[in-house]
C-alpha positions as CSV (number, residue, x, y, z in Angstrom):
1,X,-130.8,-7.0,153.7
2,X,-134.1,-7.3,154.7
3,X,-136.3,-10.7,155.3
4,X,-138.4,-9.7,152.3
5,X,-136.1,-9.0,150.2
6,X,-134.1,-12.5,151.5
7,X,-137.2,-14.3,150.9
8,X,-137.6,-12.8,147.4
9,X,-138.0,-15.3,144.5
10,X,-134.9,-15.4,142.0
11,X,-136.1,-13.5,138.6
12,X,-133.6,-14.7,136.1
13,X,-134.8,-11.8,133.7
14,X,-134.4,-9.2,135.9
15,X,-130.9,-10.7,137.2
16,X,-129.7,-10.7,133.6
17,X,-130.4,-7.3,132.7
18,X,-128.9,-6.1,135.9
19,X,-125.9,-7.9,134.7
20,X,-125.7,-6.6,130.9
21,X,-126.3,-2.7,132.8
22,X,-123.3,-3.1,135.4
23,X,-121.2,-4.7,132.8
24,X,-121.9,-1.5,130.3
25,X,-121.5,0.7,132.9
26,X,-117.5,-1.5,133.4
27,X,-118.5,-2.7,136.7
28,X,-117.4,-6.2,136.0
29,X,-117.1,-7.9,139.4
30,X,-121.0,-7.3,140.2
31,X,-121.9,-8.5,136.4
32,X,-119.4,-11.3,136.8
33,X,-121.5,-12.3,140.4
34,X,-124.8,-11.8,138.6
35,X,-124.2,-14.0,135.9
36,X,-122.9,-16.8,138.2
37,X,-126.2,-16.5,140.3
38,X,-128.0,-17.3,136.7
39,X,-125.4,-19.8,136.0
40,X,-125.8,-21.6,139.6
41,X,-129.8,-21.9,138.9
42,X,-129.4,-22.2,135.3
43,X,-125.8,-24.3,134.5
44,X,-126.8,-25.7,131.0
45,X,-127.3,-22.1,129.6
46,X,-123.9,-22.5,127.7
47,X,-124.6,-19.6,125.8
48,X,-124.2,-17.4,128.8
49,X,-120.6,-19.0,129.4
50,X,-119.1,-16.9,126.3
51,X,-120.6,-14.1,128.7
52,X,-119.6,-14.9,131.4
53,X,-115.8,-15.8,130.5
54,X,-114.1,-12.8,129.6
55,X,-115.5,-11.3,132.9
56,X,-113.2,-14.6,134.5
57,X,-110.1,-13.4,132.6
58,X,-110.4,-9.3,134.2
59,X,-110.6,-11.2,137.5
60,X,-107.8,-13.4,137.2
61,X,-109.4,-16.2,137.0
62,X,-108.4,-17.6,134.1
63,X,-108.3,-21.2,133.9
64,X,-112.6,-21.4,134.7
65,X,-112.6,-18.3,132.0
66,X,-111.0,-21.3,129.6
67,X,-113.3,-23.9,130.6
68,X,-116.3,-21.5,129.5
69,X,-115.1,-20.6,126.4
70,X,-114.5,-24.2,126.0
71,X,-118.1,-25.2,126.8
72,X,-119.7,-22.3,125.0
73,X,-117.8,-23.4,121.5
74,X,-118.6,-27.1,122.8
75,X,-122.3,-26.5,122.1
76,X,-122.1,-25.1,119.2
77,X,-120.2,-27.6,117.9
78,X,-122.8,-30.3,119.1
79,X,-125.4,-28.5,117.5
80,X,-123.9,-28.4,113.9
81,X,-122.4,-24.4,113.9
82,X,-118.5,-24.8,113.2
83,X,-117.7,-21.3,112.4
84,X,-119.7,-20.0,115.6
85,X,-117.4,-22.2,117.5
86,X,-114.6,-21.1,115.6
87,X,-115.5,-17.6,116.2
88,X,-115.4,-18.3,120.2
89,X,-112.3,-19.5,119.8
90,X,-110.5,-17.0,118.4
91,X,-112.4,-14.9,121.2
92,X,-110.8,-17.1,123.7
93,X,-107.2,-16.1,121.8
94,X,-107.9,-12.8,122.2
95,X,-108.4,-12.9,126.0
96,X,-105.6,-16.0,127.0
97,X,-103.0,-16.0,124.3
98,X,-100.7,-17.8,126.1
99,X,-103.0,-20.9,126.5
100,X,-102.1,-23.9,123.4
101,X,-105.1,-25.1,124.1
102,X,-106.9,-22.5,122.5
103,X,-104.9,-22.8,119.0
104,X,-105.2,-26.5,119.3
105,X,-109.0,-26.0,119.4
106,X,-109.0,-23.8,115.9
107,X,-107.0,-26.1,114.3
108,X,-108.7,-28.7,115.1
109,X,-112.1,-27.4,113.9
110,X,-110.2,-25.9,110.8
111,X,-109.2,-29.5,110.1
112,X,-112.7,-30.1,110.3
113,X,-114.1,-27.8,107.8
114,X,-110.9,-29.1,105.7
115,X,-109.0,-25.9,105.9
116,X,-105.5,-27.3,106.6
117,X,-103.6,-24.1,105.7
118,X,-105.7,-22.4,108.3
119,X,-105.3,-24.8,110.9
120,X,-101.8,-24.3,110.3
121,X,-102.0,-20.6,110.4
122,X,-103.7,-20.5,113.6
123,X,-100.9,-22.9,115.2
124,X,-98.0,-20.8,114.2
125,X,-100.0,-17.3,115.3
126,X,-100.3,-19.2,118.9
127,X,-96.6,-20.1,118.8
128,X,-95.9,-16.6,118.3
129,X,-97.4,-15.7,121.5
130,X,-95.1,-18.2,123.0
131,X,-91.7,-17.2,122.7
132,X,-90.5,-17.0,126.2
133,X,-88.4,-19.7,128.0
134,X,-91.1,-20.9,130.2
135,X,-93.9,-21.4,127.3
136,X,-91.3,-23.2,124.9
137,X,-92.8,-26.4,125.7
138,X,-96.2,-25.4,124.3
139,X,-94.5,-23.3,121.5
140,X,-93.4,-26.7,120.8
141,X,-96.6,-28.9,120.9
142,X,-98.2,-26.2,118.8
143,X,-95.5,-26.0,115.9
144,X,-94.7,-29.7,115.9
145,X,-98.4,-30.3,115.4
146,X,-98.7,-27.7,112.6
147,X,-96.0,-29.9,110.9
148,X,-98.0,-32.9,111.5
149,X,-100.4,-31.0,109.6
150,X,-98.6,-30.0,106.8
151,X,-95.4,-31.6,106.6
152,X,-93.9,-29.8,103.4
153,X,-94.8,-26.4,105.0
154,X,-91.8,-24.9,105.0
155,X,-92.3,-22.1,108.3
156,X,-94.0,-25.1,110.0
157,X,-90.8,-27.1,110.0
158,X,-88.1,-24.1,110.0
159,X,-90.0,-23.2,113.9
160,X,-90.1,-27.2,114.7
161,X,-86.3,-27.5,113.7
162,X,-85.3,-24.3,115.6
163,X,-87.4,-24.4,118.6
164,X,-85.9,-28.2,118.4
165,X,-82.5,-26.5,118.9
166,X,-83.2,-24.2,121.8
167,X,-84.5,-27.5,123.5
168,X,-81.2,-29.4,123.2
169,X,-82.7,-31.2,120.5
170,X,-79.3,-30.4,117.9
171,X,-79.3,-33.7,116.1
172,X,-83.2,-33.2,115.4
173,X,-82.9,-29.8,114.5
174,X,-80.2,-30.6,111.8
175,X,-81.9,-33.5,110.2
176,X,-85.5,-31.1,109.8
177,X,-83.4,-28.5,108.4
178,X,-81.9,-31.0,105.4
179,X,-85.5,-32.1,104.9
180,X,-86.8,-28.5,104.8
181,X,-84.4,-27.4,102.9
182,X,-85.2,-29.9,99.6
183,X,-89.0,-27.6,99.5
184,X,-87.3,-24.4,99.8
185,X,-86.8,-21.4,97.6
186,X,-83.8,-19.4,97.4
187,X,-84.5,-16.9,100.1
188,X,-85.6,-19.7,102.0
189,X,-82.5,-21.9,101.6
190,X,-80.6,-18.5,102.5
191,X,-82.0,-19.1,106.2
192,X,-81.9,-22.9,106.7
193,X,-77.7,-22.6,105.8
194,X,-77.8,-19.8,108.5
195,X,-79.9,-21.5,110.9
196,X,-77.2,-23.9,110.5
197,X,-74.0,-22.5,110.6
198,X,-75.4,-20.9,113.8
199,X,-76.4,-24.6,115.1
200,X,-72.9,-25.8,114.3
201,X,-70.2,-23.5,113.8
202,X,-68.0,-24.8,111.2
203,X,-65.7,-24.2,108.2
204,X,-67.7,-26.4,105.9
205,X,-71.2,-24.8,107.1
206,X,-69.8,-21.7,107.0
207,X,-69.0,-22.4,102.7
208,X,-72.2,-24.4,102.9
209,X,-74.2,-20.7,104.0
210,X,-71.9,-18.7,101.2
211,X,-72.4,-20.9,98.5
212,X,-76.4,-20.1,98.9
213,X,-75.8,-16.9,99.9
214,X,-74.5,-16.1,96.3
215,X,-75.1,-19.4,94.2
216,X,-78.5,-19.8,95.7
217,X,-77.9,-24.2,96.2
């Protein structure tokens, strides 16, 4: 590089479009390093975060790709446009699943615009993503927060009382599945019994599963 060209005054146009072409063209890493030289002159331009983090994710970088999604929606948020921020969001999903914080962030917005069952919906789609071993702990955040939500909802607390069980939590499993089990219909009932007679293994669960199975209490 020459001293000219060293010595050349930083065109935030120019370096922007140069950005947008490598990124169409799927050369991330340079758009990626362009967009972080507009960012490092320019760091208030939130809107360029929601830009900018997806680029984060392809390089691995994940946690600052979070943090820009978060301060994208952030700002939109301040300045009055919910559903925009919703929309990030759920952009964010896309691209890190496996972060509760995300899902925690819809809901909480959903709550907002009062859509509860939505909130809830989102919280159970992020526990889905979830299911290994090593995320249980924020399967578990998500789901007991979608029955703090919307305690008579009867998936919320069937996933809070068996993700209780895979945690040890026996005792609290059992007692959510005979509160759960008072809003349930038949097919529903059909699984809490189950649910139980595989929690405890027993003659009189065992009755307790056939006499819903075929009398449906």
């Amino acid at each position: 590089m020459g001293l000219f060209e060293r010595n050349k005054p930083f065109d935030r146009t120019t370096c922007l479009r140069a950005a947008s072409a490598a990124k169409a063209r799927g050369n991330h890493k340079k758009a990626l390093a362009l967009y972080e030289q507009v960012l490092a002159k320019d760091p208030k331009n939130t809107a360029l975060y929601r830009e900018v983090a997806p680029l984060l994710v392809r390089a691995r970088r994940g946690d600052e790709a979070w943090t820009k999604f978060r301060v994208a929606a952030q700002g939109f948020v301040e300045k009055g446009f919910v559903e925009k921020a919703i929309g990030i969001y759920r952009e964010a999903a896309h691209y890190l699943p496996y972060e509760s914080g995300v899902w925690l962030a819809i809901a909480d917005l959903q709550l907002q615009r009062d859509r509860r069952e939505d909130a809830v919906s989102a919280l159970l789609e992020g526990s889905r993503h979830l299911k290994q071993r090593r995320w249980r702990k924020q399967a578990l955040q998500l789901v007991s927060r979608a029955h703090e939500i919307a305690p008579t909802h009867f998936q919320a607390g069937f996933n809070l009382a068996r993700l209780r069980s895979k945690t040890g939590d026996r005792k609290g499993a059992w007692a959510l599945y005979e509160d759960i089990i008072r809003i349930a219909n038949r097919r529903q009932r059909q699984r809490v019994r189950a649910a139980q007679f595989l929690l405890v293994a027993s003659p009189f669960t065992f009755l307790r599963w056939l006499r819903t199975l075929f009398l449906g209490r």
